[in-house]
N, C-alpha and C positions, 0 to 999 in steps of 0.2 A: 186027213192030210198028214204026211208023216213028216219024221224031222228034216227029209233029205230035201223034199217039198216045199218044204218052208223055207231052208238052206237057199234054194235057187229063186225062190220069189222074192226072199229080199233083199238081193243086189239089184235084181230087177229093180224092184219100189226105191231102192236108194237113188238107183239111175234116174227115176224119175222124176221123183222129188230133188234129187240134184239139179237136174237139169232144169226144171222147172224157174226152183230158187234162185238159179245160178242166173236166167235171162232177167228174171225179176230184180237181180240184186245189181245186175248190171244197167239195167233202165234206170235206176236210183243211184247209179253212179256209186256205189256202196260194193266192197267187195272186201272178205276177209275182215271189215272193220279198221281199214285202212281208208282214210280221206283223199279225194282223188282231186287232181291236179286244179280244175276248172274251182272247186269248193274253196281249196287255199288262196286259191285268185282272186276270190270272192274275197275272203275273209282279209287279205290283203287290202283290198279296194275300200271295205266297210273301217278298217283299224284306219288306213292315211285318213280316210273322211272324216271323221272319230276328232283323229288330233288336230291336222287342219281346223276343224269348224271352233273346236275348245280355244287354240293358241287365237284365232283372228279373233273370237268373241273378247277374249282377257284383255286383249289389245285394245278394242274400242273400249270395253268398259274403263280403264288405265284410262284411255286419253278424256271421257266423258267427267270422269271425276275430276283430272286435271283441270279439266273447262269448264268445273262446274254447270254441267249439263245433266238435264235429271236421267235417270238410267233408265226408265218406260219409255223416255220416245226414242222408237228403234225405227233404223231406215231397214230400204228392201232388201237391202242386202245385208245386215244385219236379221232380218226376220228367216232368210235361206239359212242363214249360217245355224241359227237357232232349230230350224229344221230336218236339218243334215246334222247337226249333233244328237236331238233326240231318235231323228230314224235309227241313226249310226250306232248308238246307246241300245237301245231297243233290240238291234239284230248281234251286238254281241252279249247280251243280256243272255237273249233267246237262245243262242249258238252254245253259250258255254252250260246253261242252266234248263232249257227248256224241249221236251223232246220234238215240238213241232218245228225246229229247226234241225236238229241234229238228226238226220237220216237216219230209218232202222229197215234191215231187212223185209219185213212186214208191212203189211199197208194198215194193217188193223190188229187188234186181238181176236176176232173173229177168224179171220183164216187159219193165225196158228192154230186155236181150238181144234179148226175143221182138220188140218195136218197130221195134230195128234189123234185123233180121233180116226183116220185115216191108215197111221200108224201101228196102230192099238188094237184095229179089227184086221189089217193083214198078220202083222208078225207076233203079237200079240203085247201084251202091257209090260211085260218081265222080258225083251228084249227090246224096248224104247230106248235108243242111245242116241237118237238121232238130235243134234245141237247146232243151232244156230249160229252165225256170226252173231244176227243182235240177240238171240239167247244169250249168248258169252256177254255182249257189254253188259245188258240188265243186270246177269249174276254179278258182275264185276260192282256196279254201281251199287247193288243190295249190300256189298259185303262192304262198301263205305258209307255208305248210310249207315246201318249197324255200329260199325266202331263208331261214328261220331256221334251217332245217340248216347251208345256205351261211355265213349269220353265224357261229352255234358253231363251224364248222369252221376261220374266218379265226384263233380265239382258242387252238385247238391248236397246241401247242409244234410245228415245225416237224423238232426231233430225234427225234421219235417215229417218223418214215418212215425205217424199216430197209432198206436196199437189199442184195442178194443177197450182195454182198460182201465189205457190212460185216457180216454176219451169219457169214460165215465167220472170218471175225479176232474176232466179238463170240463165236461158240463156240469158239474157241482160246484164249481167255482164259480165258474161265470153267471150260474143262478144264484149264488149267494149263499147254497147252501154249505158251501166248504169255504174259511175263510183261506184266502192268500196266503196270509201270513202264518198256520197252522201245518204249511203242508209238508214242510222239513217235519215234524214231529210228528204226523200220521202216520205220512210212509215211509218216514226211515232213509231215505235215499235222496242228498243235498242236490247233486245234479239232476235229479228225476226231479224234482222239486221244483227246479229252476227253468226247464224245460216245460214241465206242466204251466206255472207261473203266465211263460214266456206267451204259451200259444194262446190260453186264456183274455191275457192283456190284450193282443193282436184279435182277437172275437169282439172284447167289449169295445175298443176303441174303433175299431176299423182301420186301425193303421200299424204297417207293416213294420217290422222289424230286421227286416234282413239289412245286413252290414252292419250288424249289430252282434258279435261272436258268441257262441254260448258253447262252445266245443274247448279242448286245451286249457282248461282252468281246474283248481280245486277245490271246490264249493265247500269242502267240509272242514276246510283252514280258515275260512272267513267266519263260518257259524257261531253266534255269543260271541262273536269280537269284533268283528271288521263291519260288514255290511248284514242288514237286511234283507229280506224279499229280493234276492237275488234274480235277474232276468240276463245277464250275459255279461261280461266285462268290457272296459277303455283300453283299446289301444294307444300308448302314446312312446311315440320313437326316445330311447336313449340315448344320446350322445357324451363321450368322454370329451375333457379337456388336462391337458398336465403332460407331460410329467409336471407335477407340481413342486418346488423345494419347499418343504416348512419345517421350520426347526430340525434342519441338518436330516431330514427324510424325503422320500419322493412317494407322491399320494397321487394318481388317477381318478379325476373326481368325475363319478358320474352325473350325469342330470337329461331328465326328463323335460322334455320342452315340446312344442309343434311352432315355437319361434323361428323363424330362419334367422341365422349370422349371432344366435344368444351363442351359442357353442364355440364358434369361431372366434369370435368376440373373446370370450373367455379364453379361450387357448392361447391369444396371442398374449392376452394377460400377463399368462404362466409361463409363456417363454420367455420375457420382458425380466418377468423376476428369476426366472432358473440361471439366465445368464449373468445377471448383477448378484449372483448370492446366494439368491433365495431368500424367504420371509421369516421372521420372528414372532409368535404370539406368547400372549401371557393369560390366562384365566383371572378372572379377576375376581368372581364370585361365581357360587354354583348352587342355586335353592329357590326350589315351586314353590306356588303360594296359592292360598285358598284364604276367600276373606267373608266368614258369615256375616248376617246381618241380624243383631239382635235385639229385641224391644221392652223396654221397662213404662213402669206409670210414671217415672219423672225424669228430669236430665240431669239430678241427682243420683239415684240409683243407675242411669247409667255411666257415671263418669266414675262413681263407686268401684264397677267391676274394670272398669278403663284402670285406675290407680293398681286395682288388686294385681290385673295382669302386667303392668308394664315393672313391678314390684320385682329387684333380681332376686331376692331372699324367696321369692311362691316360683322361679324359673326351673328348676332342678326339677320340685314337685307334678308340673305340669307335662316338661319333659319327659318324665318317666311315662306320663298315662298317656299324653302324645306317640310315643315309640312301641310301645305296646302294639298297634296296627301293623309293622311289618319291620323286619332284622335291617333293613333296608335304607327307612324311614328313621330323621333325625333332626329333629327341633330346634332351629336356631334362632330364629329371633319371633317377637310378636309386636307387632305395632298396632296400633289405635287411632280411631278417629270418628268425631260425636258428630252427627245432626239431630240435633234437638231431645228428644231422651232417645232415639235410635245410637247403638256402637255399631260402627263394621273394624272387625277383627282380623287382622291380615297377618296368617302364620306361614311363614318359610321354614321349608323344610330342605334336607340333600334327602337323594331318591336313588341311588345308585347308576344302573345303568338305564334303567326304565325316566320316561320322559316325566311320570312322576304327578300327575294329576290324581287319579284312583289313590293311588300312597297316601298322598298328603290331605285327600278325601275322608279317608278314615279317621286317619289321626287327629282330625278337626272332629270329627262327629264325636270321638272317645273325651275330648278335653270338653264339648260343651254337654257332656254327660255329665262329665264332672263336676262342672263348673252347676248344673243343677241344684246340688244337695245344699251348695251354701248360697243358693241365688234363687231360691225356687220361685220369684215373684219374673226372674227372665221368659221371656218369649222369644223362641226360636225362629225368627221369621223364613231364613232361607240359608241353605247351606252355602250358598254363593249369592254376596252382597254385591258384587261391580267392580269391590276395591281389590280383587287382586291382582291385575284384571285380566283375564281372561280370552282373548281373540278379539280384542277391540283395542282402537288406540289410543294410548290412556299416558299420562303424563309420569305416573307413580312406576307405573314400566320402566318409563327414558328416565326417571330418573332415580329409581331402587335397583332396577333390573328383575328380573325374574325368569329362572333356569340359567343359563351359562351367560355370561356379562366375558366378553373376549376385547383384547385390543391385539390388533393384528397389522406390523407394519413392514417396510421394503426398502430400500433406498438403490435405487433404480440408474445405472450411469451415461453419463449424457452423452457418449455412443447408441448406447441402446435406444434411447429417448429418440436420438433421431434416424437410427439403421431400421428398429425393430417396431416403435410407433410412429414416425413418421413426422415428429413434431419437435416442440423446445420446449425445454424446462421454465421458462419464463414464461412460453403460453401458456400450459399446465396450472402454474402457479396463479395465474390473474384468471384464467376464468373459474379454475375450485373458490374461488374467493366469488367473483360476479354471479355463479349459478351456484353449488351447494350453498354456500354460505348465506350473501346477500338474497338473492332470488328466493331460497327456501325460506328466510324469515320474511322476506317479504309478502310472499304467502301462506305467515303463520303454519310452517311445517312442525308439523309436530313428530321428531324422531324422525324427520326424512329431512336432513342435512346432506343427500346422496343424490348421487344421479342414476341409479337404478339396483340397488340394493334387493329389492327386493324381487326381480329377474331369476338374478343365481339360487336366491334363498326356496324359492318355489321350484325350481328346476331341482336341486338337490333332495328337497323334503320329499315331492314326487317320487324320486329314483329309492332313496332309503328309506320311505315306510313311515315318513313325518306323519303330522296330522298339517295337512295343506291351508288349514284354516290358522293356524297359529303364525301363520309367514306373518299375519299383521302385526305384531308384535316384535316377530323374531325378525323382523326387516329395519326396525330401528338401528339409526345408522351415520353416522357422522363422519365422512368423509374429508382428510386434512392433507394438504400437498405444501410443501416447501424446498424452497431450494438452500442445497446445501453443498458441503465443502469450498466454501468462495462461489456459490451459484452456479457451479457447473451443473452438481450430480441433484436428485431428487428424491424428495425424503417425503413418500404416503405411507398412511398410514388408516384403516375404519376400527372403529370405535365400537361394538354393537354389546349394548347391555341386557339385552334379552332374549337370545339365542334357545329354542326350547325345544330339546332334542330328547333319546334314548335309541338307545340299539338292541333292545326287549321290549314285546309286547305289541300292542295295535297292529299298524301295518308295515311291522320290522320282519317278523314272520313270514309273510306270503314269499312264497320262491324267489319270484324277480328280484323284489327290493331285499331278501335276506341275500342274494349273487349280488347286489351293488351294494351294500355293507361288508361284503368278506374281499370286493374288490378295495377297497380302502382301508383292508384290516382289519375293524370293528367289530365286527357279525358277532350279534348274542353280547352273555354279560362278562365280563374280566374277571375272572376266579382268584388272579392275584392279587387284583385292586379295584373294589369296587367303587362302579362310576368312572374308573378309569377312560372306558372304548366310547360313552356320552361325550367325555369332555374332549378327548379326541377329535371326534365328529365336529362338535361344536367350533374346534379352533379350525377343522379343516372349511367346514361352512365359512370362516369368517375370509378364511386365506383366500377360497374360491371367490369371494364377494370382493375381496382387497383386488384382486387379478381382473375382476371385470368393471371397476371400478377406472381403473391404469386405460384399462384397453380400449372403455367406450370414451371417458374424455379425452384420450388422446385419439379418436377419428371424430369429435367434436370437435376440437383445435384446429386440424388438420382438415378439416370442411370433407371428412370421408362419410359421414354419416348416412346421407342420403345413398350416393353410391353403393354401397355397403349393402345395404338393405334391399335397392333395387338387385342387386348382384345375389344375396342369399337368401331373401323373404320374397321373393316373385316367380312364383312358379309359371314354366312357359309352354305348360301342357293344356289341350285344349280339352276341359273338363266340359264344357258343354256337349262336345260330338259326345263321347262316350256314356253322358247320362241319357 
């Protein structure tokens, strides 16, 4: 057969196969892939039933609850309704999603087969052009299928693709034979690490880790300083409060919270004081402390090296071998205190800009080196006695101080009082007295003379790279309201003697918190004044604390408390559908 042959037999086969198609497509009411008049009527008819059945349902149930009538006992015409929502549910289910509703060309896959095939041995395989109406939707419907697989697939974590090799270190772990914590140092590679880590854990445990990030972090900033066996990082929302006024500057204090209304809270603080002035702080002291514990045969020879040390004539000498650990590091007092032949030795030291624990670490270890040669009958019992103290709430804190000791005050005008907090200087006045004062001694507060001091302090230390455990200390806090100029205006003022800060080192470094340190100015150490951008920090913490001090008793006062918190700590998303 030649070409001319073929030429005229396959208008023929198209005619036939048109025509064919054409009556078939028309029995199916299907034409071009256009929906035909009777099918929209349909769909019409199933959509009013649909809502009909939904809106009468909502209604009975509405009035059942009203009538306290149990929701199972359905009448008959309540059980229609219920039937004609499911049918009605069901056929646009099927209509939009399913092809046994949505008309195709074709009765079957079989025919097409037989078609092409049909096709294929008349005009032959390399002149098949012959396409469907529902050939077209299919292709059409393949090529969104596609993208939306492709989509979901852009939104998978990226560390879920196991490579051959890391599969073999991922089962050498989880046999034991690789330990966890080695595997930064094996292979050289902190996020590969962290990753390997991650999928290993989720093997032994059997429990998942997704929503748990392991992507956008920089594992090799935290190695030897921040964190361990890393498996992915904490998200925790930042929120600004301020412009702040303190001491004739303006400061944007950051702080890390997952509180609702802490921020806000704060804010209105800062407004309160921006417009009366602004606040005033003073440093009052600035020096870590570290307190060994050390043991003799009698309470003689300990009270011995008690006399030697507390001696100002041996202070110079010890200074010197104390300072020796760092340019930085600077000895300024030593105190003493015996039980029974035990000493604990509490040395303060200034630390510059570093928060100054490691510093004053050393310097303590170089002086009871020293203190060996003319003691040698002492025993070292531990580098940290209790008595310095340390992350725990301790009396020698509230009342020595340790790290930056701040008084930070406002005087607030009784416009403000009542445009900006919503209250009076007189209520203010009587409940700082009935709740921090009385209240908190009533229940032997110790350093929480405050009505939440400790909120901002963590929110702050969060956001700049604190160490989050020291807020128990650094939250000591003494809260004072008065009224002033002939009792109109108000005069607060907090108090905190143990503020334990730095803007070097720990977790001042990682990106985030070193961008919410350079937002307050601080970031890194002061090359003109060292310990300058610590004590900075320290007054700005205290200012932050003075501001959310103002703002929470005064929507205490003002009975806004509750309010408040159902308005910014209630989320109104329904997290159940979505899990």
């Amino acid at each position: 057969m030649d070409v001319r042959q073929r030429s005229s037999l396959k208008p023929s086969f198209m005619n036939h196969v048109s025509d064919n198609k054409m009556f078939e497509a028309k029995d199916k009411k299907v034409v071009d892939g256009f929906v035909p008049l009777s099918l929209g009527i349909s769909n019409g008819v199933f959509f009013t039933v649909f809502f009909s059945a939904t809106y009468f349902l909502l209604i009975r149930w509405r009035e059942k609850i009203r009538n306290s009538t149990p929701l199972h006992v359905v009448t008959m015409s309540e059980i229609a309704a219920i039937f004609l929502f499911v049918a009605s549910f069901i056929y646009l289910i099927g209509f939009f999603g399913m092809s046994f509703v949505h008309p195709t060309p074709y009765s079957d896959d079989e025919e097409e087969e037989e078609i092409e095939g049909d096709v294929n041995e008349i005009v032959g395989k390399e002149d098949t052009r012959v396409t469907s109406c529902g050939a077209a939707l299919d292709c059409q419907s393949d090529v969104v299928i596609k993208h939306v697989i492709k989509k979901d697939l852009e939104y998978l974590p990226t560390e879920t693709v196991v490579t051959e090799e890391d599969e073999e270190v991922i089962k050498a772990v989880v046999s034991g034979k690789t330990p966890s914590y080695s595997l930064e140092s094996k292979l050289g590679d902190c996020k590969r690490a962290a990753f390997i880590r991650r999928v290993a854990l989720e093997r032994i445990t059997g429990k998942s880790l997704d929503g748990l990030p392991l992507e956008g972090f920089d594992y090799e900033s935290i190695l030897g300083q921040c964190c361990e066996m890393p498996v992915g990082y904490v998200q925790i929302p930042v929120g600004i409060a301020g412009p702040m006024l303190l001491d004739g500057q303006e400061f944007t204090v950051p702080m890390a919270t997952t509180e609702g209304c802490l921020v806000a809270s704060t804010n209105r603080g800062c407004k309160a004081i921006y417009v009366s002035g602004g606040a005033t702080s003073v440093l009052l002291k600035d020096g870590m402390t570290r307190a060994p514990v050390v043991r003799f045969g009698t309470a003689k020879r300990a009270a011995d090296l008690k006399f030697f040390l507390e001696e100002p004539l041996n202070f110079d000498t010890l200074a010197s071998v104390f300072n020796k650990s760092s340019r930085f590091g600077r000895l300024q007092r030593i105190q003493c205190a015996i039980a029974g032949k035990n000493l604990y030795i509490r040395f303060t030291c200034s630390t510059g800009d570093a928060m100054g624990m490691n510093m004053v670490s050393k310097g303590v270890q170089n002086v009871l080196d020293y203190l060996q040669a003319d003691f040698p009958d002492m025993d070292v019992i531990g580098i940290s006695g209790n008595y310095c103290s340390d992350k725990k709430p301790a009396a020698v804190n509230w009342i020595e101080g340790r790290g930056k000791s701040v008084v930070c005050e406002a005087i607030i005008k009784e416009e403000v009082v009542k445009k900006v907090l919503k209250t009076t200087v007189a209520s203010l006045v009587e409940l700082n007295m009935l709740k921090n004062l009385t209240g908190s001694a009533m229940a032997g507060a110790l350093g929480g003379f405050n009505v939440h001091a400790s909120n901002i302090v963590s929110a702050v230390y969060l956001a700049t790279g604190q160490d989050p455990a020291q807020n128990i200390e650094s939250s000591h806090c003494i809260t004072m309201m008065e009224a002033v100029n002939e009792g109109k205006d108000l005069h607060v003022s907090v108090t905190m003697p143990s503020i334990e800060v730095g803007t070097v080192g720990g977790g001042t470094q990682l990106a985030s918190q070193s961008a919410c340190l350079n937002l307050l100015g601080v970031k890194g150490a002061n090359k003109e004044s060292a310990g300058s951008n610590a004590r900075q920090l320290a007054k700005v913490v205290a200012a932050a604390v003075l501001a959310g001090e103002l703002s929470l008793m005064s929507a205490i006062s003002a009975g806004q408390l509750v309010k408040s918190h159902m308005k910014y700590n209630r989320s109104t998303r329904d997290l159940a559908s979505k899990a």
